[in-house]
C-alpha positions in Angstrom: 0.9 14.8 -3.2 4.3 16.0 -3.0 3.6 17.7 0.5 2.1 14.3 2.2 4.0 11.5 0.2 6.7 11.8 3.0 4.2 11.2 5.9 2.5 8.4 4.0 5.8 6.6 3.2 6.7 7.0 6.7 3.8 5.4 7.8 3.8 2.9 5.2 -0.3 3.9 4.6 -2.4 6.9 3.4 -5.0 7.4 0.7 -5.1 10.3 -2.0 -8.3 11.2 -3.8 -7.6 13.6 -7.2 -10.7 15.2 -8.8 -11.2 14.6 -12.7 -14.3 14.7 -14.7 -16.3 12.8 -17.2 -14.6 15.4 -20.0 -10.9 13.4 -19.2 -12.8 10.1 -20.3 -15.0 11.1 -23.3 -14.4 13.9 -26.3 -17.4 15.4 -27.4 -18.1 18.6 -25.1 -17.6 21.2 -27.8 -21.3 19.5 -29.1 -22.9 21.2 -25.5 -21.5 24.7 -26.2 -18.5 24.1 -23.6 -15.7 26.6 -25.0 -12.1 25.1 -24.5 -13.4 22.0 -24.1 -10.7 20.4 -25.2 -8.3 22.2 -23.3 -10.2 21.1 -20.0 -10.9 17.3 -21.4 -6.7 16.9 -22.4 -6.2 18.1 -18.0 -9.4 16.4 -16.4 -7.3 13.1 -18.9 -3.9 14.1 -17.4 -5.4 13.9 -13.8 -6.6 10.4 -14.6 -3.2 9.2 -16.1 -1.3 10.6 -13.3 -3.8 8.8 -10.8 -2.9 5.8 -12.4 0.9 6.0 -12.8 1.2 7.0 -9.1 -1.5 4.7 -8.2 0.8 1.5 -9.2 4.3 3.5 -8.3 2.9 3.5 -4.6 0.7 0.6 -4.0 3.4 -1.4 -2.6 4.0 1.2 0.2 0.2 0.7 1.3 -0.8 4.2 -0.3 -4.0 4.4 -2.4 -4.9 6.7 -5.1 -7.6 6.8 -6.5 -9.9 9.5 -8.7 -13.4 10.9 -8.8 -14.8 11.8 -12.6 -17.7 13.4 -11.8 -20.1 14.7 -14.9 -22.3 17.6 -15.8 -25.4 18.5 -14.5 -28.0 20.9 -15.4 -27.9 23.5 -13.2 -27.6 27.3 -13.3 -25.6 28.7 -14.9 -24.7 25.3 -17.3 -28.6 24.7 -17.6 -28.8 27.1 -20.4 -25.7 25.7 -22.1 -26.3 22.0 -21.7 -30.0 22.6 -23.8 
């Protein structure tokens, strides 16, 4: 962000899209045999807090930001883990 803010503000538009997960919006991983599943849930959260801060900072310059919280799916290699 830091790297394109300039641009964006210059041309008073732009759009950001950050990456989560579904771990930075529920607790409970740890239950599916994720190790450090807390670890990963507390940053997936930070990335969703920080959307949102920055979000409202820069919405009056014409600059979206938005995230994408995408969840698990059962597919090698997490198949094994997620039964």
């Amino acid at each position: 962000m830091r790297a394109v803010f300039p641009i964006m503000l210059k041309n008073k538009k732009g759009s950001i899209i950050l990456t989560s997960s579904v771990a930075g919006l529920v607790a409970g991983s740890e239950e599916w045999g994720f190790k450090n599943a807390a670890p990963y849930g507390a940053a997936k959260a930070a990335i969703i807090c920080l959307t949102r801060h920055v979000a409202v900072a820069y919405a009056k310059d014409g600059i979206r930001i938005n995230a994408i919280a995408p969840g698990g799916h059962e597919t090698w290699p997490l198949g094994p883990l997620m039964n």
